[in-house]
FIVO-223152 format. One record per residue: x, y, z of N, C-alpha, C in turn; residue in one letter. Coordinates in steps of 0.1 Angstrom, whole numbers, padded with zeros to 4 digits, always signed. Layout:
XYZXYZXYZa/...
***
This chain:
+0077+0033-0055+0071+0035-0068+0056+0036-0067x/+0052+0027-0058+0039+0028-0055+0032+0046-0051x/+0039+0045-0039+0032+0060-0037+0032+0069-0047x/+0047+0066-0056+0052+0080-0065+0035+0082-0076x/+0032+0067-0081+0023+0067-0090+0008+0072-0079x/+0005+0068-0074-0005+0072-0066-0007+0088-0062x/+0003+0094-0062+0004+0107-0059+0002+0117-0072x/+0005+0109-0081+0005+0123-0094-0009+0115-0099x/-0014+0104-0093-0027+0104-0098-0038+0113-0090x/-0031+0112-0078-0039+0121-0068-0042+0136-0070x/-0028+0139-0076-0026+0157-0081-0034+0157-0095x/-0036+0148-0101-0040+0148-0114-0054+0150-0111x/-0061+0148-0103-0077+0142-0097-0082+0157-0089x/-0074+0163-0083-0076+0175-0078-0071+0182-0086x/-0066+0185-0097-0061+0194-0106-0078+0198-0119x/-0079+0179-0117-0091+0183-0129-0105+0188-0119x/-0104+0181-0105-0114+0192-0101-0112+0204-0098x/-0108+0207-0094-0107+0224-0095-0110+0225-0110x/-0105+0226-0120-0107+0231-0131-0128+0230-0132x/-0128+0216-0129-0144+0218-0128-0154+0230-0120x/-0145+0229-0110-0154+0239-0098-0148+0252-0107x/-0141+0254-0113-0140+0268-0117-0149+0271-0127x/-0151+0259-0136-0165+0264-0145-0181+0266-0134x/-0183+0256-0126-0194+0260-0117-0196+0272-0112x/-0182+0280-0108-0184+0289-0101-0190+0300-0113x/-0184+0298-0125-0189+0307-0133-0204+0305-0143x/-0208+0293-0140-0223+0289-0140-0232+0281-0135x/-0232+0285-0124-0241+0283-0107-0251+0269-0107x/-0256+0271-0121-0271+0267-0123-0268+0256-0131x/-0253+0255-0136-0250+0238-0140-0255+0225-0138x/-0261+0215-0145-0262+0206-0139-0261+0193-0152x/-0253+0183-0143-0251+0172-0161-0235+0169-0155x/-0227+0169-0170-0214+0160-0163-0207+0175-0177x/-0199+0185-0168-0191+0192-0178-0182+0185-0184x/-0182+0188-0195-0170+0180-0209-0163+0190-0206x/-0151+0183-0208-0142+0189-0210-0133+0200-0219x/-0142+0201-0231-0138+0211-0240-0143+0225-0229x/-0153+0225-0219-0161+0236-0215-0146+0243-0201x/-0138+0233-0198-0130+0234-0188-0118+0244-0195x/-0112+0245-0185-0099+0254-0184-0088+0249-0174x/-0081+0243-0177-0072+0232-0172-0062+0244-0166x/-0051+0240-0153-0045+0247-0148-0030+0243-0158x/-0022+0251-0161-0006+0249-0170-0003+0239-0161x/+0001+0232-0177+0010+0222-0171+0001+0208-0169x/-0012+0209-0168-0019+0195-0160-0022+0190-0174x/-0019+0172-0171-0022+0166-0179-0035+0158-0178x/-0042+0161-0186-0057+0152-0185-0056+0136-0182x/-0061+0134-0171-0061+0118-0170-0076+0112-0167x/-0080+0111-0181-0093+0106-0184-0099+0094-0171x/-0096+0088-0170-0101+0082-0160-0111+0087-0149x/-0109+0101-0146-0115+0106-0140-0127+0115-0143x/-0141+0113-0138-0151+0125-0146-0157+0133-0136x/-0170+0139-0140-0177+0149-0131-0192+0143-0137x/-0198+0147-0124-0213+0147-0124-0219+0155-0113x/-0227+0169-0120-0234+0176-0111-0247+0172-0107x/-0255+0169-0097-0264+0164-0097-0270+0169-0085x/-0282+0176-0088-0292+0185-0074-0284+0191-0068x/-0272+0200-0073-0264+0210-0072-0251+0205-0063x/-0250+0190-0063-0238+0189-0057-0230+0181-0068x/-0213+0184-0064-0205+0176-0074-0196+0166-0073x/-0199+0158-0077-0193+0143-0074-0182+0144-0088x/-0169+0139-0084-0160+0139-0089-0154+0125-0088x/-0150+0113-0097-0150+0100-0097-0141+0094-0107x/-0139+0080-0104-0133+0072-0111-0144+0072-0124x/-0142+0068-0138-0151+0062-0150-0156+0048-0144x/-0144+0044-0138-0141+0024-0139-0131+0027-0121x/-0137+0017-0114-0128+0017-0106-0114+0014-0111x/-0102+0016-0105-0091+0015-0103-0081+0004-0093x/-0089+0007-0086-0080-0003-0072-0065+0001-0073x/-0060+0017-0075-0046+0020-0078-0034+0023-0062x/-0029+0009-0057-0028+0007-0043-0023+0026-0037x/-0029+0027-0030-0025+0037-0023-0032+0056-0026x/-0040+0050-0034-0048+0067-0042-0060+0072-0037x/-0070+0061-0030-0076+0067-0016-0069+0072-0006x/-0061+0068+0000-0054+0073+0011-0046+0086+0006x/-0042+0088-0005-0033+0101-0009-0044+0112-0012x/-0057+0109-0016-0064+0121-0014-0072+0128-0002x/-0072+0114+0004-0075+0114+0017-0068+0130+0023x/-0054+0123+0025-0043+0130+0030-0045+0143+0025x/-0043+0145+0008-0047+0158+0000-0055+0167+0003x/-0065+0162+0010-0082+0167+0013-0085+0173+0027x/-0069+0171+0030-0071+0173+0047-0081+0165+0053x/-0079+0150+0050-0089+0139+0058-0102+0141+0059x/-0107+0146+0042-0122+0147+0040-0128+0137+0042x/-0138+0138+0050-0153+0125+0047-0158+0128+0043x/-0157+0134+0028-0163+0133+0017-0154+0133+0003x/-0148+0125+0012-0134+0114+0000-0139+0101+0001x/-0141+0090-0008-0139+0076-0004-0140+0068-0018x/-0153+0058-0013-0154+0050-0023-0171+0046-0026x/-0179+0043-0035-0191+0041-0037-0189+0028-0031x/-0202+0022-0024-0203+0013-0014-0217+0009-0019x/-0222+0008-0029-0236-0004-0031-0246+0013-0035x/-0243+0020-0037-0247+0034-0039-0248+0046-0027x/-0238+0042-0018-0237+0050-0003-0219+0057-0007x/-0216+0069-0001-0203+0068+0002-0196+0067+0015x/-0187+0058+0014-0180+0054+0024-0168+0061+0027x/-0167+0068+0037-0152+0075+0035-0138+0069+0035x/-0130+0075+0033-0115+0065+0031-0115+0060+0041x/-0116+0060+0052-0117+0055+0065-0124+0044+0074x/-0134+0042+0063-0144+0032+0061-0159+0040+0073x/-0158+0050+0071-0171+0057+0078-0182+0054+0069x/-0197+0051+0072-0204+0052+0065-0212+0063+0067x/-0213+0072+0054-0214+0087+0058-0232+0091+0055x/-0239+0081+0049-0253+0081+0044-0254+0093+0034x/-0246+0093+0025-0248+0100+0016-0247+0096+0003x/-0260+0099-0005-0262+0090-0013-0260+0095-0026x/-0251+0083-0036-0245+0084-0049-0250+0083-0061x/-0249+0093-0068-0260+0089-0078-0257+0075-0088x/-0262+0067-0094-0262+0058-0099-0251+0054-0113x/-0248+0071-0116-0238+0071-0130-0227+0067-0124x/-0223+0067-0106-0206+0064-0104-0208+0054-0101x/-0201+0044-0110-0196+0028-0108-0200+0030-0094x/-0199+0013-0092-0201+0008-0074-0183+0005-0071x/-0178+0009-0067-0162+0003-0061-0155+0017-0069x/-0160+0030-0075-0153+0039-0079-0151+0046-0069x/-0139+0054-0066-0133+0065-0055-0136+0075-0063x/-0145+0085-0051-0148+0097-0053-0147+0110-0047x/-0148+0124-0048-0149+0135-0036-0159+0142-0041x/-0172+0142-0034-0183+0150-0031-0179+0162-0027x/-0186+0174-0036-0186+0185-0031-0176+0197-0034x/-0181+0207-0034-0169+0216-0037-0161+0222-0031x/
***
């Protein structure tokens, strides 16, 4: 049951980014956190608010609101991401990748400290 819930939170998290990156792509020069009235959700996806966006000096961090601690939902996007290190968790304002790499890349201050994130598009 564990994984089952962790997985559709995982598809839910990549479902709403993409929908993000698809507005970026069609306005380059974005910057701020897109609302979601501005999105175009893929059929079928159910919004799971928990999750937001923040563009910031043209990169996009995609995150928990509130950490989670949801057992097993780092490791499943991990996996999703094809073992991105630039999947993890905010670490004192550093991201740390699921793996516990410390990658020196630095979080902007709006994502909670202990929120799981994926930088980048």
């Amino acid at each position: 049951m564990v994984k089952a819930v962790a997985n559709v939170r995982t598809t839910s998290a990549l479902a709403y980014r993409e929908s993000v990156i698809n507005y970026l792509n069609g306005n380059p020069g974005f910057s701020g956190t897109v609302p979601d009235g501005s999105l175009t959700f893929v059929w079928g996806h159910v919004r799971d608010t928990r999750w937001t966006n923040l563009v910031s000096s043209g990169a996009l961090y995609v995150y928990e609101a509130s950490p989670s601690n949801t057992p097993g939902l780092l490791d499943e996007l991990y996996a999703k991401t094809m073992n991105s290190y630039m999947v993890g968790r905010n670490v004192a304002g550093f991201l740390v990748s699921a793996k516990g790499f410390g990658t020196g890349v630095v979080v902007p201050a709006a994502v909670p400290n202990g929120a799981i994130l994926i930088v980048g598009k």
